[in-house]
C-alpha positions in Angstrom: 10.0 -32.7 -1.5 11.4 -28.9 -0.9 9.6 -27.2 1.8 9.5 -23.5 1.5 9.6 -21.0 4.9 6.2 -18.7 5.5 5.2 -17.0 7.9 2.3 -17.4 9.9 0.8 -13.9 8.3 2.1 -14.9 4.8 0.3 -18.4 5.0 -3.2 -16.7 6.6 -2.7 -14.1 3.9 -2.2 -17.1 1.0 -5.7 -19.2 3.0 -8.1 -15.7 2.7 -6.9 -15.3 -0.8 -7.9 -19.4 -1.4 -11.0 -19.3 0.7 -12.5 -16.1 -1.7 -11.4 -17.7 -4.7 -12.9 -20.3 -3.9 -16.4 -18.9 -2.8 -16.7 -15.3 -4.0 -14.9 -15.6 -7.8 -15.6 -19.0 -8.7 -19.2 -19.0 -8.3 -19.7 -15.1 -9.6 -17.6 -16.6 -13.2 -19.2 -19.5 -13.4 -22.6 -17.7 -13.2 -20.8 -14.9 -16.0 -20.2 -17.8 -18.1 -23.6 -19.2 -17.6 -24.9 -15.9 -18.5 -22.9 -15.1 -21.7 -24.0 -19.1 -22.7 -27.6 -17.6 -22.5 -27.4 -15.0 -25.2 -26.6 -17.8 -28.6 -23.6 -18.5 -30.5 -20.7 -18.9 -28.3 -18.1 -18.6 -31.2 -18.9 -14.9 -31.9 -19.2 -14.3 -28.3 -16.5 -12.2 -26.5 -18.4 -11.9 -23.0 -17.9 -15.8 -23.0 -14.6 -16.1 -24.2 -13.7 -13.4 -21.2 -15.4 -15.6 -18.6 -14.0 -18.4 -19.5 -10.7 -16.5 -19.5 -11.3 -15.3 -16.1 -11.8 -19.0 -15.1 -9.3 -20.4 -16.2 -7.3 -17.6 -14.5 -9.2 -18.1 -11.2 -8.7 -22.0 -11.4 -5.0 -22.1 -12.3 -3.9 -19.5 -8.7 -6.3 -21.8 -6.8 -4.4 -25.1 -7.6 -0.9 -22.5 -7.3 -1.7 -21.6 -3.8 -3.1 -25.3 -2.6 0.6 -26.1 -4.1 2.3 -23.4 -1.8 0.8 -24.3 1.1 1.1 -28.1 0.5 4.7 -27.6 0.3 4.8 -24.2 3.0 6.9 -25.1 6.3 5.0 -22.5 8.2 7.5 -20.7 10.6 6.3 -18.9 14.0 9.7 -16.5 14.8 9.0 -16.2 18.4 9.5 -19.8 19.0 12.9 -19.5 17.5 15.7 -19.5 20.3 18.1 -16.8 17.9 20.8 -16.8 20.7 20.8 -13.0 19.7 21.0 -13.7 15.8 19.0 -12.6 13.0 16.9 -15.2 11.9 13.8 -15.9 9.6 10.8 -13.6 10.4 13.0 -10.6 12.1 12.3 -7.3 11.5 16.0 -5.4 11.4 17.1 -1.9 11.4 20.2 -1.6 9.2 22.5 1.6 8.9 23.7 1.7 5.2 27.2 2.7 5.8 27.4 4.5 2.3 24.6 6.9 2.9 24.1 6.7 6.6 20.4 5.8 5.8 18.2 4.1 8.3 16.8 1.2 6.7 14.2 -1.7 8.4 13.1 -5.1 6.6 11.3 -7.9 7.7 12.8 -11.5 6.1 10.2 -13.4 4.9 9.2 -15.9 2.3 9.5 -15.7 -1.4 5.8 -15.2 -1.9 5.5 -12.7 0.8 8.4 -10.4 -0.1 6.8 -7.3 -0.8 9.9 -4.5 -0.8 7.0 -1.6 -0.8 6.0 -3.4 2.5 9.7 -3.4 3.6 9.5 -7.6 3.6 12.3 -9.0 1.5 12.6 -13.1 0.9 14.7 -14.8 2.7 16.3 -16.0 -0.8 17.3 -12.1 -1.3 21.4 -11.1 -1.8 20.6 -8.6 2.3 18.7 -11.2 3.5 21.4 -14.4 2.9 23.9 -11.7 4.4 21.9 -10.8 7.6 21.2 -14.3 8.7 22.9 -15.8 11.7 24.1 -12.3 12.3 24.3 -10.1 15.9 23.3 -6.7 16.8 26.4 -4.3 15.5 28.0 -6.5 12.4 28.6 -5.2 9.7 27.6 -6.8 6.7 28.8 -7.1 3.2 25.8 -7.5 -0.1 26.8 -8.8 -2.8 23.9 -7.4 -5.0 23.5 -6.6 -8.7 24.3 -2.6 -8.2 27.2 -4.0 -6.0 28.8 -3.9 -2.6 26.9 -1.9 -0.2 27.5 -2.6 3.6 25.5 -2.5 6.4 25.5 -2.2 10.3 23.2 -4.4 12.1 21.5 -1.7 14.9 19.0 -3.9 16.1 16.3 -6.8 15.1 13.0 -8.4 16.6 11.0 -11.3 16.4 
């Protein structure tokens, strides 16, 4: 089976999403649907057709995540000996050589990329190109707008 890279805050993130599924919003739709039950026919009903909406909703990201962290290899970046390379988890300040631009991401897993957060998967067109890198390479992207390059000024774990 496929193992996916997380970080440790990506998979704590992923079991506090799980743990209040699983005891604030399952309990408080199960008592909606209860409720909506209570007032009669349940085929003219919306409030029940919305509960049960809701779980079914609630149910189907709780068996998503169990699957993401069954199959999560959970990745602590400070135990990595980099030999001075980017690797999965840094944080790395790029110069975009087009613009000048100062520009920092953290590589992380798919389901934590976040680029509002400055996290970008490790699966990403920058991230595939920063990998295995040292501190001042440039680096080509390949990415859908096109080429853009970037200098490597400086990562941490």
């Amino acid at each position: 089976m496929r193992t996916f890279p997380m970080t440790i805050n990506g998979a704590k993130q992923l079991q506090d999403e799980l743990e209040r599924l699983k005891t604030i919003e399952r309990p408080a739709v199960i008592a909606a649907i209860a409720e909506a039950r209570s007032h009669g026919d349940l085929s003219e009903n919306a409030e029940y057709d919305a509960a049960k909406n809701k779980q079914a909703f609630i149910e189907g990201r709780i068996a998503d995540i169990e699957a993401k962290l069954s199959r999560s290899e959970i990745i602590d970046p400070s135990t990595i000996n980099s030999d001075g390379r980017v690797v999965f988890g840094a944080t790395v300040s790029l110069l975009d050589l087009d613009n000048e631009l100062k520009i920092s991401y953290q590589i992380v897993g798919d389901d934590e990329a976040d680029i509002k957060q400055s996290k970008i998967s490790v699966n990403s067109p920058v991230a595939k190109s920063l990998i295995g890198k040292k501190i001042g390479s440039i680096v080509e992207v390949h990415a859908p707008s096109g080429v853009k390059e970037y200098e490597i000024l400086g990562f941490f774990l």
